[in-house]
VOPAGU-2260 file (C-alpha; in pm, 1 decimal, decimal comma):
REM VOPAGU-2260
SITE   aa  ch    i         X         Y         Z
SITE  UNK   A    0  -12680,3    5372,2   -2443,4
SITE  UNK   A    1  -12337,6    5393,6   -2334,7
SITE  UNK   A    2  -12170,0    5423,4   -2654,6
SITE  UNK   A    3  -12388,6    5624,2   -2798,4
SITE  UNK   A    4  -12339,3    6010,8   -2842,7
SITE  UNK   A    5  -12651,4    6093,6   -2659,0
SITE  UNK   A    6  -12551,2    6452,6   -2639,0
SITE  UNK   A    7  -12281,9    6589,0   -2827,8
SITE  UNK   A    8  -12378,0    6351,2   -3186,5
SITE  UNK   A    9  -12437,5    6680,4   -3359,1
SITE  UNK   A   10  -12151,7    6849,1   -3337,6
SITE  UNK   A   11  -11900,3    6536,3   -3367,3
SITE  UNK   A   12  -12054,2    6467,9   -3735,1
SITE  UNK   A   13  -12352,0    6699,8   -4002,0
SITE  UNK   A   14  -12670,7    6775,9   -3828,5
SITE  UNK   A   15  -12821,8    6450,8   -4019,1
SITE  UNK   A   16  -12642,8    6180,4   -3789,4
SITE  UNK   A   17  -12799,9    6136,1   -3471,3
SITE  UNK   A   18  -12735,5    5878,5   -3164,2
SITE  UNK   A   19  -13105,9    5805,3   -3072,0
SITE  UNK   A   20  -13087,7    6054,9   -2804,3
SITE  UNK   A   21  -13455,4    6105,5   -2825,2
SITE  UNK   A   22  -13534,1    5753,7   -2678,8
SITE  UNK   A   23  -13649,2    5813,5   -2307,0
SITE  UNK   A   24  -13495,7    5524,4   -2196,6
SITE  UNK   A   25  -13134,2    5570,9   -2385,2
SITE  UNK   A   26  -12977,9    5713,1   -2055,5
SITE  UNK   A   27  -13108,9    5423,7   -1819,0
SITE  UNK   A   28  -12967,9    5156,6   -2033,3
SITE  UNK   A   29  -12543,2    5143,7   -1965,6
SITE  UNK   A   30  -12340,2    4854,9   -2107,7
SITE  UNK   A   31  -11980,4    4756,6   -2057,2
SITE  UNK   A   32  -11827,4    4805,8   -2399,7
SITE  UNK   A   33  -11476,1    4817,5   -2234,4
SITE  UNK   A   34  -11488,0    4402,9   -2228,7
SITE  UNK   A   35  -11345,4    4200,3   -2480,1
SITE  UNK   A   36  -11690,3    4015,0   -2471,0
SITE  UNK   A   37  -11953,5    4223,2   -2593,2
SITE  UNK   A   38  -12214,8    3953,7   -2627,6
SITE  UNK   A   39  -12328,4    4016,9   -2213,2
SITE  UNK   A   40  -12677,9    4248,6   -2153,4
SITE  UNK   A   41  -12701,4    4497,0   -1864,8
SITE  UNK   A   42  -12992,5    4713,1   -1777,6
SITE  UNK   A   43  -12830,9    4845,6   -1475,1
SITE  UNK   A   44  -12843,3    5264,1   -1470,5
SITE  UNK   A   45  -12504,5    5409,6   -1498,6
SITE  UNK   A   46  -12424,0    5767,5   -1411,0
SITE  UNK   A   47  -12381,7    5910,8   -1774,7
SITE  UNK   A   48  -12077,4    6107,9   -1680,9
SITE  UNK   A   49  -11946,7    5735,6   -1639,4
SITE  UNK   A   50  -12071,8    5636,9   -2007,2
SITE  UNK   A   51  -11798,4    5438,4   -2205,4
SITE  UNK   A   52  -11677,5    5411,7   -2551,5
SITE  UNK   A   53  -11724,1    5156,6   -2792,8
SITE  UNK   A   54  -11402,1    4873,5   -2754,2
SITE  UNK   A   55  -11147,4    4897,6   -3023,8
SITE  UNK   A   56  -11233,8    4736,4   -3351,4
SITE  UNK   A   57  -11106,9    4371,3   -3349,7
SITE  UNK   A   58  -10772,9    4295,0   -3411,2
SITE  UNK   A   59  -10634,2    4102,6   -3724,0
SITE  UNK   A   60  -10915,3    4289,1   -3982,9
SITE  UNK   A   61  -10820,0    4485,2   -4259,6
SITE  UNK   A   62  -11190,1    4775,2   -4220,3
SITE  UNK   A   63  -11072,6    4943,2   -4492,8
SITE  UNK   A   64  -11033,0    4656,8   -4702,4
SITE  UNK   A   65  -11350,4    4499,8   -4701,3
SITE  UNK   A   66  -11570,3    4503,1   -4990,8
SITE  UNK   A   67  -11941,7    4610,5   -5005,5
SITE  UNK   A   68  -12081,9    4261,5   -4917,2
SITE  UNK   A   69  -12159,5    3965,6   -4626,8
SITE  UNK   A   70  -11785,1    3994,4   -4436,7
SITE  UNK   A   71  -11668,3    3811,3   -4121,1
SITE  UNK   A   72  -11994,2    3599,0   -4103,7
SITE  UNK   A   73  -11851,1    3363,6   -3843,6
SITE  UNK   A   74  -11818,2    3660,5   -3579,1
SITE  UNK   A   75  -12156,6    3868,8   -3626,6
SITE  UNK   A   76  -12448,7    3811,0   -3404,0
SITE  UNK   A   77  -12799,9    3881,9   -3462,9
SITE  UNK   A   78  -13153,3    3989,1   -3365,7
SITE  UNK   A   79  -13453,5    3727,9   -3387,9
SITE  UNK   A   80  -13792,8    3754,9   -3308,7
SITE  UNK   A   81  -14119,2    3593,8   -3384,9
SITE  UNK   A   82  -14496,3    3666,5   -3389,2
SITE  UNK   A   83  -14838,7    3608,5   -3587,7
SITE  UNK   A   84  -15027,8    3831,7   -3799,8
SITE  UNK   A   85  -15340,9    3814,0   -3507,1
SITE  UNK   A   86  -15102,2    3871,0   -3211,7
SITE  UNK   A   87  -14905,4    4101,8   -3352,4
SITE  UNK   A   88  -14575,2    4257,8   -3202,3
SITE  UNK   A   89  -14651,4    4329,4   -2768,0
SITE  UNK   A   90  -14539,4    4412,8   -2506,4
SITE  UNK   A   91  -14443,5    4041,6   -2463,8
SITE  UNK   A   92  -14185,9    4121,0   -2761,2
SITE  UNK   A   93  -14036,4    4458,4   -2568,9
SITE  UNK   A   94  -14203,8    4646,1   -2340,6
SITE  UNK   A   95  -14024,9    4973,8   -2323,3
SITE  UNK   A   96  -14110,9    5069,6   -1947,9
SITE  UNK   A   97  -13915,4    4803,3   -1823,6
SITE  UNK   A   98  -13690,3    4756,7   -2081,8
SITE  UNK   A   99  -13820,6    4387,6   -2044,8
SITE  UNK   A  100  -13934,1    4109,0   -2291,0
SITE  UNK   A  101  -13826,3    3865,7   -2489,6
SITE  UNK   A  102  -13625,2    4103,8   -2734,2
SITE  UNK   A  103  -13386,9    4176,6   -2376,2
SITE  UNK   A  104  -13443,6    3873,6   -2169,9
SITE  UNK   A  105  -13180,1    3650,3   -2104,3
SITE  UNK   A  106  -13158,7    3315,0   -2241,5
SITE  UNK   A  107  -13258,5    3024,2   -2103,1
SITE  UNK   A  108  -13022,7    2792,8   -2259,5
SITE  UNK   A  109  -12755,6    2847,0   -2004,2
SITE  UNK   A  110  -12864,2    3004,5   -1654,3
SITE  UNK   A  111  -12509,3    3184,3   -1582,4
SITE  UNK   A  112  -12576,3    3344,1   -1951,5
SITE  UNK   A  113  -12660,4    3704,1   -1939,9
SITE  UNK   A  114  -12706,4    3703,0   -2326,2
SITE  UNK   A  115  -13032,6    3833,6   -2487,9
SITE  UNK   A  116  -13270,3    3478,8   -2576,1
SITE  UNK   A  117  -13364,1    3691,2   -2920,2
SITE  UNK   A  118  -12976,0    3707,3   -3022,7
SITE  UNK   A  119  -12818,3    3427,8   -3210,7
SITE  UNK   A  120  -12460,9    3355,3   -3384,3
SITE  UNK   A  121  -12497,3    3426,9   -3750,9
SITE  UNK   A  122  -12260,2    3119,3   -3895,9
SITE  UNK   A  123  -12362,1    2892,3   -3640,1
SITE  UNK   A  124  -12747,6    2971,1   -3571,8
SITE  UNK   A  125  -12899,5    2915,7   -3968,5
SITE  UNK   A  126  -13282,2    3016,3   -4019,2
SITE  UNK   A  127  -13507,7    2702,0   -4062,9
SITE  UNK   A  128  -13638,9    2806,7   -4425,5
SITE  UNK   A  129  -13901,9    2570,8   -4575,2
SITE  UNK   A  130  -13966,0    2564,5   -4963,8
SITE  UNK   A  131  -14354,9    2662,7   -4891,2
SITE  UNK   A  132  -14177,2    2971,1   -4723,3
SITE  UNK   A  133  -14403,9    3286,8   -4769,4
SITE  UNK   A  134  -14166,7    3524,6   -4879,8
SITE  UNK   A  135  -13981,3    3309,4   -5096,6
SITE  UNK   A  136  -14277,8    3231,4   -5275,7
SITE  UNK   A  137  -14489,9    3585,7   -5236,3
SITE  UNK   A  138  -14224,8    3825,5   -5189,9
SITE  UNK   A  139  -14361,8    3935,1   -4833,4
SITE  UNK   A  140  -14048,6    4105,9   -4764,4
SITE  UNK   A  141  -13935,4    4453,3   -4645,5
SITE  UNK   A  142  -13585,0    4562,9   -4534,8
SITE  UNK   A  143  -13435,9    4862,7   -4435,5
SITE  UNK   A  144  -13023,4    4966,3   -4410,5
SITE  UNK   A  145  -12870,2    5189,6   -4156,6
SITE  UNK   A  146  -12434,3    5322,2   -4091,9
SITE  UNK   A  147  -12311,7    5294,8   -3746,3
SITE  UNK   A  148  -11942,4    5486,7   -3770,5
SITE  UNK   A  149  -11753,2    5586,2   -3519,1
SITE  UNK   A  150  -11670,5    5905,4   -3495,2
SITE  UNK   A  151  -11340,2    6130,3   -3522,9
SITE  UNK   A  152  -11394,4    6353,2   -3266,0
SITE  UNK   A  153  -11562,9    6208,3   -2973,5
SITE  UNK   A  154  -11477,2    5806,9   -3005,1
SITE  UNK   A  155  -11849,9    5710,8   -3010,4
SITE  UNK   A  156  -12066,8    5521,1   -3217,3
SITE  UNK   A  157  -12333,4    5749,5   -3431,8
SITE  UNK   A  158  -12622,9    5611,8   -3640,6
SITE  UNK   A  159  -12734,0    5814,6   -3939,3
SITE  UNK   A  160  -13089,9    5932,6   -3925,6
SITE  UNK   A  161  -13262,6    5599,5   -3783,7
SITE  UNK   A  162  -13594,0    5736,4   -3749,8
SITE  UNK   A  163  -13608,5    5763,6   -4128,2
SITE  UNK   A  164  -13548,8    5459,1   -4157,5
SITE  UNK   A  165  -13788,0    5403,7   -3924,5
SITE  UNK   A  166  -14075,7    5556,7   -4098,5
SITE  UNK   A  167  -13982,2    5411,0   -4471,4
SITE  UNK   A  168  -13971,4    5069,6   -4282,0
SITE  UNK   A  169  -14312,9    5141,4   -4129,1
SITE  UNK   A  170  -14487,8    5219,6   -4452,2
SITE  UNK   A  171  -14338,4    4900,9   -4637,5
SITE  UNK   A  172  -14489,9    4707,2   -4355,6
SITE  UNK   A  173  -14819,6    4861,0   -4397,2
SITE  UNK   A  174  -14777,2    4807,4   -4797,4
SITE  UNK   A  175  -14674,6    4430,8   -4735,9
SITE  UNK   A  176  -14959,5    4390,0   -4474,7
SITE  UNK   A  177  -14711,3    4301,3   -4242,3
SITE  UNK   A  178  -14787,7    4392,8   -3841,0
SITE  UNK   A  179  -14496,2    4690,3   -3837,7
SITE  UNK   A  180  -14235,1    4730,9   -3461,8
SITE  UNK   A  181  -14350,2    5017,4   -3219,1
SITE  UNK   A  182  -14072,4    5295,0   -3291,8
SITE  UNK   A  183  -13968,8    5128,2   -2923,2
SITE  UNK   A  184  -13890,8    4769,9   -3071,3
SITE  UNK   A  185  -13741,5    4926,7   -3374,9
SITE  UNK   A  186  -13486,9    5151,8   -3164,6
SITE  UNK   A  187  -13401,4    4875,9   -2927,5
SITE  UNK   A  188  -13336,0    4622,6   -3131,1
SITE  UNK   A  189  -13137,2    4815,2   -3339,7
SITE  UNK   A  190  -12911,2    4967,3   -3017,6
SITE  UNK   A  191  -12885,1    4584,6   -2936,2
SITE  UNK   A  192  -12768,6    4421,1   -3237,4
SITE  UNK   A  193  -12522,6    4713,5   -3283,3
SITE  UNK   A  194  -12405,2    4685,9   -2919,7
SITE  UNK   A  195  -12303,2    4308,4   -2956,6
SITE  UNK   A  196  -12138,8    4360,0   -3272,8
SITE  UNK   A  197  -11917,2    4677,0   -3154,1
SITE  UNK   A  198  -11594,0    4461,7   -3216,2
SITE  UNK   A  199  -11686,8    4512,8   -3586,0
SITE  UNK   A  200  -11768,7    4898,9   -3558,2
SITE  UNK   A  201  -11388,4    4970,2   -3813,1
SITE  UNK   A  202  -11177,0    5281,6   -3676,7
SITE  UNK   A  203  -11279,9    5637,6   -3684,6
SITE  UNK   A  204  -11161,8    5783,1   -4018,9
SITE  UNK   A  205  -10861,3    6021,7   -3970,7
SITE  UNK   A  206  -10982,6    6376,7   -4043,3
SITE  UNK   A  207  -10668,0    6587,8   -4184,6
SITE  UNK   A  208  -10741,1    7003,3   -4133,9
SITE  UNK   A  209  -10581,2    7294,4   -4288,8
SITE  UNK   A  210  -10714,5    7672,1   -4289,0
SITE  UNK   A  211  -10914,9    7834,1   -4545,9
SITE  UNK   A  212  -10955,0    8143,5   -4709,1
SITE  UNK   A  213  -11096,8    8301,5   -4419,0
SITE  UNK   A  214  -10855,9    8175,1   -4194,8
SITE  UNK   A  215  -11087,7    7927,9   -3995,9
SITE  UNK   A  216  -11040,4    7555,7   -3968,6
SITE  UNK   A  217  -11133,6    7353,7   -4242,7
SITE  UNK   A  218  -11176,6    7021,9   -4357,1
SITE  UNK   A  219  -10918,4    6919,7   -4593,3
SITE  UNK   A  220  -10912,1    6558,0   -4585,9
SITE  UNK   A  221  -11059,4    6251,7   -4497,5
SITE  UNK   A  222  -10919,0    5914,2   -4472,8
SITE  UNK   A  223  -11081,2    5555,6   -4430,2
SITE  UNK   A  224  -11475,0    5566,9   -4255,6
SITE  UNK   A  225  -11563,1    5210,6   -4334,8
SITE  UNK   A  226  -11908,8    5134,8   -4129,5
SITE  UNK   A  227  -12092,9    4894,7   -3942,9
SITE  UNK   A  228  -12377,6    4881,1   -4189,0
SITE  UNK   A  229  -12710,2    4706,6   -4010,8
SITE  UNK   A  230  -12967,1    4526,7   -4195,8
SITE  UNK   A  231  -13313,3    4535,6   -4056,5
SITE  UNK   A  232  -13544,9    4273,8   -4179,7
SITE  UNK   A  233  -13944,0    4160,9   -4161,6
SITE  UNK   A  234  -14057,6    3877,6   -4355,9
SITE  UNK   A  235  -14330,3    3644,6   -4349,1
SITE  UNK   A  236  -14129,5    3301,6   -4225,0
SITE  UNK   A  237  -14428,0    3086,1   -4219,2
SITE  UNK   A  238  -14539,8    2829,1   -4454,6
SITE  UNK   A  239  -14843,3    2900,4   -4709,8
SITE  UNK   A  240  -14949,0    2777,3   -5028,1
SITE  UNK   A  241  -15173,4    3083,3   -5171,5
SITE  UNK   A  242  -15133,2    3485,2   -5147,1
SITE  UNK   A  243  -15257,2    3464,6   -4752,2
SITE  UNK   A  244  -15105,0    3587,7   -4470,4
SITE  UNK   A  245  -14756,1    3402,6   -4327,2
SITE  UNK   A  246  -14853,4    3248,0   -4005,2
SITE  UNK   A  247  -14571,6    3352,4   -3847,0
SITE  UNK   A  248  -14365,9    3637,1   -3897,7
SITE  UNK   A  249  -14003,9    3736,6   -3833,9
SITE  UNK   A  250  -13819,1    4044,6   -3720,0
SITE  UNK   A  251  -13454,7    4019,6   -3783,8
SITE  UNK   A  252  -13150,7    4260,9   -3786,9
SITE  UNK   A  253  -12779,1    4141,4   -3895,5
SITE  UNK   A  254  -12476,0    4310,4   -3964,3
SITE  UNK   A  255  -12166,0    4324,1   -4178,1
SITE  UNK   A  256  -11894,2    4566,4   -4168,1
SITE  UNK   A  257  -11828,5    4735,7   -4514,2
């Protein structure tokens, strides 16, 4: 993706923060971050010498401010998908060849809408919980928590070390006997709910340098770094009375900026 530092991530931050790079179909997937909208989808290829950076963080926020919690609920967006225990999650969820499925397609509310149908507004989309929920009642609930920061040198975005999250998200599913995401789905959904939230990505921290002993450049300093933290949810969102599978089953992933 655009905004991600498909090729330079490890020398802009430690070797530990990558920018999904390893995806094959990262460099076929361009978006306009430029736009003061960034709820709109594109799969169109763009020449990668023509990738852009993620738009400035939204005016009128204090980043640096914000305490380690839920913040700016009423302008977050995020990812929601839905399948059974027997279907499982298909190419019908994302099918990475194509880049298709209902995780990317648009939505079908509004024809001239080029938004995803799996991505909903936070404060004004609520989950339909029931009290006979399964993972209110059972527990059947796994999450995982990733840092999308942008970075001092190069302007992009940079996730830190998503396929470990990946894995440890994997295993609780297996634990939970919950049907666990393709690393595909995972990666995807996660590029998507980070890309239509990039208005809350807070500044680059400002990296201060002096020379050490040796004479070479040195850190000396850092100030600010808040992130765009990303929550990564599966749950069982069906009702059931009795330690049974959920007959349905929910994929989410929000966001708050921390």
């Amino acid at each position: 993706m655009s905004f991600f530092a498909l090729a330079t991530a490890k020398q802009a931050l430690p070797k530990q923060h990558h920018a999904l790079r390893h995806l094959p179909f990262c460099r076929s997937i361009q978006v306009a971050l430029a736009s003061s909208a960034p709820r709109t989808f594109s799969s169109a290829p763009t020449n990668e010498h023509e990738q852009t950076l993620p738009p400035p963080p939204q005016e009128g926020i204090e980043f640096n401010a914000l305490p380690w919690n839920l913040n700016l609920p009423q302008h977050h967006y995020y990812i929601h998908l839905t399948t059974t225990p027997m279907e499982g999650w298909t190419s019908n969820h994302y099918d990475p060849t194509t880049d298709g499925g209902i995780l990317t397609s648009p939505s079908r509310k509004n024809e001239h809408s080029s938004s995803p149908h799996s991505l909903h507004h936070y404060s004004s989309s609520p989950l339909p919980l029931y009290p006979a929920n399964t993972s209110i009642n059972y527990g059947t609930t796994i999450w995982e928590g990733l840092a999308c920061r942008r970075s001092p040198t190069s302007g992009k975005a940079l996730v830190f070390r998503p396929q470990k999250n990946f894995q440890r998200f994997v295993n609780g599913a297996r634990r939970m006997c919950l049907p666990e995401p393709s690393y595909e789905l995972f990666m995807r959904s996660l590029q998507l709910v980070l890309r239509n939230n990039m208005h809350l990505l807070p500044p680059a921290p400002e990296v201060k340098t002096g020379l050490g002993e040796d004479g070479e450049v040195t850190i000396a300093e850092i100030e600010g770094g808040s992130k765009l933290y990303v929550r990564p949810m599966l749950m069982g969102s069906g009702q059931q009375l009795g330690l049974h599978p959920s007959p349905q089953i929910s994929l989410f992933y929000f966001v708050s900026p921390t």
